[in-house]
C-alpha positions in Angstrom: 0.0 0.0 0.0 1.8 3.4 -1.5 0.6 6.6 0.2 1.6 9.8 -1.9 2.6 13.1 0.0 1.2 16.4 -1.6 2.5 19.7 -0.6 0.0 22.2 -1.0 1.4 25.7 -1.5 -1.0 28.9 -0.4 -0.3 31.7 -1.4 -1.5 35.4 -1.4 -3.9 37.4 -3.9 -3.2 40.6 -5.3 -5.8 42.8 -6.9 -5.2 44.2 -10.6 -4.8 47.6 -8.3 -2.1 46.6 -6.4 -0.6 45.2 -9.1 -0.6 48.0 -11.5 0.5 50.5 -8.2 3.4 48.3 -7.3 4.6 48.3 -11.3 3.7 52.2 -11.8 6.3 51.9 -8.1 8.7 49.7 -9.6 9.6 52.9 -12.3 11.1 55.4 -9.8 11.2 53.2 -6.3 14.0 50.5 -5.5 12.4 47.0 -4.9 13.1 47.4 -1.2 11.2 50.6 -1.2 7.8 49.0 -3.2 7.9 45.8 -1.0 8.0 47.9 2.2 5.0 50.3 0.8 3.0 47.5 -1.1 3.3 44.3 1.2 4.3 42.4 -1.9 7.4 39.9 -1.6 10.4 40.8 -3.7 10.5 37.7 -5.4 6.6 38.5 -6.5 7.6 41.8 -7.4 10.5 40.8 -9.7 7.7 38.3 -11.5 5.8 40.9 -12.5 8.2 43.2 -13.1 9.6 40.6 -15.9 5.8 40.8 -17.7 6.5 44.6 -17.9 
């Protein structure tokens, strides 16, 4: 008898507002200064930074 493992991973929701502020951010701010204002990880904010 095999028993699979499945990791489910949660994670947060972002409007398309806080989405288009943190990329309108991204122009003039640093990353570190748009993740501290927006909430929104770095690594998030690098993904949508890349469909810019």
């Amino acid at each position: 008898m095999s028993h699979s493992l499945f990791y489910v991973r949660t994670s947060k929701k972002y409007s398309v507002a806080q989405i288009n502020h943190a990329r309108e951010q991204l122009k003039t701010n640093t990353y570190a200064n748009v993740v501290a204002m927006t909430g929104i990880s770095r690594s998030t904010l690098k993904r949508i930074n890349k469909d810019m």
